[in-house]
C-alpha positions as CSV (number, residue, x, y, z in Angstrom):
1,X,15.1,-1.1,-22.8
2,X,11.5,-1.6,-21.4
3,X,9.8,-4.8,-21.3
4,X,6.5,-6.5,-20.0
5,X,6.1,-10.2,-19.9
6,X,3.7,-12.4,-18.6
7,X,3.8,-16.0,-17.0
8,X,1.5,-18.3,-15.9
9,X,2.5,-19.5,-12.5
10,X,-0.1,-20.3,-9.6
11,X,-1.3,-17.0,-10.6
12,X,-0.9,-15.4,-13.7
13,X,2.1,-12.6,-13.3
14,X,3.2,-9.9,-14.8
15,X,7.1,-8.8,-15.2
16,X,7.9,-5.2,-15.7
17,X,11.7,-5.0,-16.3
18,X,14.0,-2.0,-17.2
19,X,17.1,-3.8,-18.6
20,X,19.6,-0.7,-18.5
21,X,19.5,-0.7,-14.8
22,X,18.6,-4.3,-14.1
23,X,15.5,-3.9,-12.5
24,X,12.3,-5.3,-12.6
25,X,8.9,-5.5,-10.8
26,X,6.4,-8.3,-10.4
27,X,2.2,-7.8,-10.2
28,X,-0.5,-10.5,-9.8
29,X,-4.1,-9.1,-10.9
30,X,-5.8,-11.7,-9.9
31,X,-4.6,-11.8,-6.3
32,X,-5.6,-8.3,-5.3
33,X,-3.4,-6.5,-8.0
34,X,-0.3,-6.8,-5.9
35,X,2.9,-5.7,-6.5
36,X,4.6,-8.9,-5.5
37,X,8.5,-7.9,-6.2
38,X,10.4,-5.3,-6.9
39,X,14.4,-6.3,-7.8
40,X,17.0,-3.9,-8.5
41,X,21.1,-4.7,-9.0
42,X,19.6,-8.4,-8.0
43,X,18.7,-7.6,-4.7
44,X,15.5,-7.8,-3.6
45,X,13.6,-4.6,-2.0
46,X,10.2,-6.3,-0.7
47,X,9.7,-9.1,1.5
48,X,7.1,-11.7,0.8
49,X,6.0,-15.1,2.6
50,X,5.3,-17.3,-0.2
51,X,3.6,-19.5,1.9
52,X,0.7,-17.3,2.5
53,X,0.8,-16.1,-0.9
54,X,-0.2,-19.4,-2.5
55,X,-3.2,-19.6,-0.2
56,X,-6.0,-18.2,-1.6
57,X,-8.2,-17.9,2.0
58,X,-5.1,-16.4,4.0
59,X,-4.4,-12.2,3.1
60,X,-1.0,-11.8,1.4
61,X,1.8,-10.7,3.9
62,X,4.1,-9.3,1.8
63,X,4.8,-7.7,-1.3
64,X,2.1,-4.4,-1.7
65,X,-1.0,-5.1,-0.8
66,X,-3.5,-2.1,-2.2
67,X,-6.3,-0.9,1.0
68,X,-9.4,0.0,0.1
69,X,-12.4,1.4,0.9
70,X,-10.5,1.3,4.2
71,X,-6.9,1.7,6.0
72,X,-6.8,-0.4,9.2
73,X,-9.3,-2.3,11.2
74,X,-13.0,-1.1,12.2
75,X,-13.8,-1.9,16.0
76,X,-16.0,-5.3,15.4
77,X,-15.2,-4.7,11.6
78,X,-18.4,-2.7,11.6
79,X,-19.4,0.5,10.3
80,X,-22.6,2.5,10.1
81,X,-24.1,4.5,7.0
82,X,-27.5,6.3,6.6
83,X,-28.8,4.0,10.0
84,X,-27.3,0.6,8.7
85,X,-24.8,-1.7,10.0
86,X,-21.8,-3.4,7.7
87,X,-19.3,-5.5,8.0
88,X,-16.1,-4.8,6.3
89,X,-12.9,-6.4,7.7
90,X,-9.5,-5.0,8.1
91,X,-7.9,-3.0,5.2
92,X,-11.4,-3.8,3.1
93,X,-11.3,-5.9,-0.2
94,X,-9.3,-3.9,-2.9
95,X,-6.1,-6.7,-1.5
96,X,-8.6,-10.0,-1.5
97,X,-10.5,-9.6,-5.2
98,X,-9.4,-10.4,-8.8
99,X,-8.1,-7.2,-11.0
100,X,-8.1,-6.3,-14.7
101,X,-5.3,-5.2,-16.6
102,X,-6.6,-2.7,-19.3
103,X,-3.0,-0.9,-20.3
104,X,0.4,-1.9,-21.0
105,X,3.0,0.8,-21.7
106,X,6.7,-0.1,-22.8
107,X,7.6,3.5,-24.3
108,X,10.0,5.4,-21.5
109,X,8.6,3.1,-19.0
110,X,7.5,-0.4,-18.1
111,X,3.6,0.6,-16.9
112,X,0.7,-1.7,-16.5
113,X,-2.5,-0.6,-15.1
114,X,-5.1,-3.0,-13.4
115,X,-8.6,-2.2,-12.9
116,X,-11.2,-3.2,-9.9
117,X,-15.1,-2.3,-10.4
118,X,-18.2,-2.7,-8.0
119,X,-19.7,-5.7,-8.1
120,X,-22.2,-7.4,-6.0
121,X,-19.7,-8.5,-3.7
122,X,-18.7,-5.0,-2.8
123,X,-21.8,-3.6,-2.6
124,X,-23.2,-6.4,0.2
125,X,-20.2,-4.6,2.6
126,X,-19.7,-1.2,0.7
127,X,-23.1,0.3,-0.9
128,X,-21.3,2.3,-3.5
129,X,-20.3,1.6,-6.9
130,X,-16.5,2.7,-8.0
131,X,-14.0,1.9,-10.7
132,X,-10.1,1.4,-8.9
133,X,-7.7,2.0,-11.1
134,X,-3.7,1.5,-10.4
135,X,-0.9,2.1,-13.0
136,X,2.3,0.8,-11.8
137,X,5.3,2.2,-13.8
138,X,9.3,1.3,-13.6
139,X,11.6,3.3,-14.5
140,X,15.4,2.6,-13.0
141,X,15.2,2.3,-9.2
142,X,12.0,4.0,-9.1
143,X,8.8,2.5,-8.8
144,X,5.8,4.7,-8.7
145,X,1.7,3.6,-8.0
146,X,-0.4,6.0,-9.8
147,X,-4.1,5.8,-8.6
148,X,-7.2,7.0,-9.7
149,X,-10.9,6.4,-7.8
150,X,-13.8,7.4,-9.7
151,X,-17.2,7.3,-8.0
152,X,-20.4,5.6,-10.4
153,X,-22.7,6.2,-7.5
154,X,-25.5,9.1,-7.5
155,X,-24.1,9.5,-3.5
156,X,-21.0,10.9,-2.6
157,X,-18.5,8.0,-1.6
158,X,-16.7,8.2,1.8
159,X,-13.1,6.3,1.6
160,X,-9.8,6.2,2.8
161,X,-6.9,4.4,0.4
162,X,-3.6,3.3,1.1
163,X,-0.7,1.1,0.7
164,X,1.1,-1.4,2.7
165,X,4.7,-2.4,1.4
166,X,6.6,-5.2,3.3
167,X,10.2,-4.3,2.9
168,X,13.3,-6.9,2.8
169,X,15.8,-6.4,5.9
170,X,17.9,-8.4,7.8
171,X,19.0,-6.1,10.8
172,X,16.3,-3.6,12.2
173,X,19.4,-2.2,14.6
174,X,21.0,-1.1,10.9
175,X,17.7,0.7,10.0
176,X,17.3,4.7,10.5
177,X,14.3,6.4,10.0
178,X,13.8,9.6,8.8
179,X,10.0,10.4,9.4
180,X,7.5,13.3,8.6
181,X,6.1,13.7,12.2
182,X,7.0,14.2,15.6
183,X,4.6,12.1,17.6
184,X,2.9,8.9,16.6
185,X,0.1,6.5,18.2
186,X,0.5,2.7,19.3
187,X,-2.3,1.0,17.5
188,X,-2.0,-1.8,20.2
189,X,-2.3,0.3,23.4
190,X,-3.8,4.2,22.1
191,X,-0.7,5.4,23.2
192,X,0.5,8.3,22.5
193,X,4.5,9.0,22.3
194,X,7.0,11.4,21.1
195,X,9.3,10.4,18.1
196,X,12.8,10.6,18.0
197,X,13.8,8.9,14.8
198,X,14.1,5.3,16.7
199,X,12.2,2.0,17.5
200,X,12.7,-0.8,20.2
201,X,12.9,-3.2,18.4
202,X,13.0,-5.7,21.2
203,X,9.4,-5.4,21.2
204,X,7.3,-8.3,19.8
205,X,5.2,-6.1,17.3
206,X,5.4,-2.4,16.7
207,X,2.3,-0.7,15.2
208,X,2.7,3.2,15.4
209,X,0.2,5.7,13.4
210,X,2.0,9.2,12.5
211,X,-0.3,12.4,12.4
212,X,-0.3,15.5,11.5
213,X,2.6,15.2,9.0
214,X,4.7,17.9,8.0
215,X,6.1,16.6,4.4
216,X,5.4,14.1,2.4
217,X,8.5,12.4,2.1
218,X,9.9,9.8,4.8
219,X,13.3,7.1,4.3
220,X,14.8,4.4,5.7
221,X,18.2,3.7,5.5
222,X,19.1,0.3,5.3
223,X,22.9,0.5,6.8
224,X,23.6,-3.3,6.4
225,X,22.1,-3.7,2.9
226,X,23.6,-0.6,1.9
227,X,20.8,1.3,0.4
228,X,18.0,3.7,1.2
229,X,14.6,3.8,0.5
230,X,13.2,7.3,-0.3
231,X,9.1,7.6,-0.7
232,X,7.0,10.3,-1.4
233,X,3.5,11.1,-1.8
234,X,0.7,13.2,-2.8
235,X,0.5,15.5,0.4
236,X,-3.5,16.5,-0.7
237,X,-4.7,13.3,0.5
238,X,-2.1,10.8,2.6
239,X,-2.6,12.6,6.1
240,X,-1.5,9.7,8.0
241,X,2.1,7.5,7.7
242,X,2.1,3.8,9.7
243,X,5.5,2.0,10.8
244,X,4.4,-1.5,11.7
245,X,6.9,-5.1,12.1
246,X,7.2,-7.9,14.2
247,X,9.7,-9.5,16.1
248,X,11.4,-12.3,14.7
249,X,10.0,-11.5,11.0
250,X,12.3,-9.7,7.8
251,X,10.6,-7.2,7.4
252,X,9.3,-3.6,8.3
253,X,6.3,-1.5,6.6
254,X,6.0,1.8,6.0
255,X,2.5,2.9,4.8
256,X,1.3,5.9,3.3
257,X,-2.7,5.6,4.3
258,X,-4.9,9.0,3.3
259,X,-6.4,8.6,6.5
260,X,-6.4,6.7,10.2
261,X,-8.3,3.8,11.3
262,X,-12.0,3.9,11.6
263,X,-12.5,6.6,9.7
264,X,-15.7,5.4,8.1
265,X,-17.0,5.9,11.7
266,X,-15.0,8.8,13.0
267,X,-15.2,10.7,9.6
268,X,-11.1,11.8,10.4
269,X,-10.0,12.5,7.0
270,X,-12.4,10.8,5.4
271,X,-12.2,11.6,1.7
272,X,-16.1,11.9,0.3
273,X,-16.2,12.2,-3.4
274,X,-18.8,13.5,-5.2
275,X,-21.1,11.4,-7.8
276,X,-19.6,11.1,-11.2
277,X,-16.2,12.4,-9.9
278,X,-12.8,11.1,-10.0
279,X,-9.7,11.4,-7.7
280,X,-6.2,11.2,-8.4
281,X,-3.3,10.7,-6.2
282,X,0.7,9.1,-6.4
283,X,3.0,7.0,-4.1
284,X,6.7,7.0,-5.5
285,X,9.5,4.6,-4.1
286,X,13.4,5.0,-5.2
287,X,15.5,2.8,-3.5
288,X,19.3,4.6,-3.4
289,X,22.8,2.4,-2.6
290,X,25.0,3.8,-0.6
């Protein structure tokens, strides 16, 4: 019923499939351990510009790209950390570097999980050493990112993780939100505005940061595709939920993100873990038809 194959394409991919309900999920280690697709039924749930993709010096738009040691942008990509100055740019490195895969599982699920350690690369914008490691596992429409950061450093680490799925759609008007917050920020303007479970979409770009949250569950339904996606999250950590699209483009985000944007500065949910000590945390997707 389960199944992992691998293919060498541009990049070598994986292919998790679960043939009783036709649905499979595609991950590139090497090109920042994304989650490239996810198919179910034949259609396709995430969005992905290929074009980018196959460029190794452009960031992947699309698929889900994996944030770490940082959600969002630092103002001049700078941060500073017992008195020194570095430069990490938006979302940090986790999405740009090569992964490992160290475990394939095709017992009651298709899992493979990838692996991303310090190196001196890291350590020149991020003067910590860490081991990253993601298991993704399908099973039916679900797809579900299990992630676990352990710190190798004799220093607590200061963090923030998240995710950043590019969903498929082809009529935002179609699209209803249901959302764990009642107020959210516009990343473009600091703006601060009342939610009421809608968008303009006539806007060029929507960027809006929801905190506090009151569950962790949000969905979109997807009235002209005829499904629903339903994600949930470990409430311990992801304290912050981002809505972000573009005019013009197929496809909306929703990202789970354990804290808000410049937190390495601010310190706003920062997660610090101690030396030698290891974190766990979850992201599940189900996609529902209607």
């Amino acid at each position: 019923m389960f199944a992992i194959a691998s293919s060498q394409q541009q990049y070598k991919t994986y292919t998790l499939t679960d043939k009783a309900a036709d649905s499979l999920a595609e991950v590139v280690p090497e090109r920042g351990g994304i989650v490239t697709r996810w198919s179910i039924q034949g259609q396709e749930i995430l969005y992905l510009d290929a074009e980018r993709f196959a460029n190794p010096q452009l960031s992947v738009r699309g698929g889900i790209p994996i944030l770490f040691p940082i959600c969002g942008n630092l103002p001049d990509n700078t941060y500073i950390y017992n008195g020194q100055q570095y430069t990490l740019k938006q979302h940090g490195f986790a999405r740009d570097l090569p992964w490992e895969v160290t475990e394939q599982v095709t017992q009651e699920q298709a899992s493979i999980t990838l692996s991303l350690e310090s190196n001196d690369t890291t350590r020149a914008v991020y003067p910590f050493d860490f081991q990253l490691a993601f298991t993704y596992q399908l099973v039916g429409n679900k797809l579900a990112i299990a992630q676990c950061i352990t710190n190798h450093s004799t220093v607590a680490m200061p963090f923030s993780i998240g995710l950043h799925p590019y969903f498929l759609v082809h009529d935002k008007t179609q699209l209803q939100f249901t959302i764990p917050a009642t107020a959210y920020q516009d990343q473009r303007t600091k703006t601060n505005h009342s939610f009421t479970g809608n968008f303009d979409f006539e806007q060029d770009e929507i960027d809006a940061a929801f905190r506090p949250l009151n569950a962790a569950t949000a969905s979109v339904r997807d009235a002209n595709r005829g499904l629903q996606l339903q994600m949930s999250w470990n409430d311990t950590y992801y304290k912050t939920f981002v809505f972000w699209t573009q005019k013009g483009k197929d496809f909306y985000c929703v990202e789970p993100w354990t804290a808000p944007r410049n937190a390495l500065n601010t310190g706003t949910d920062l997660i610090s873990l101690e030396p030698g000590a290891s974190l766990n945390t979850l992201v599940n997707m189900e996609v529902i038809f209607l």
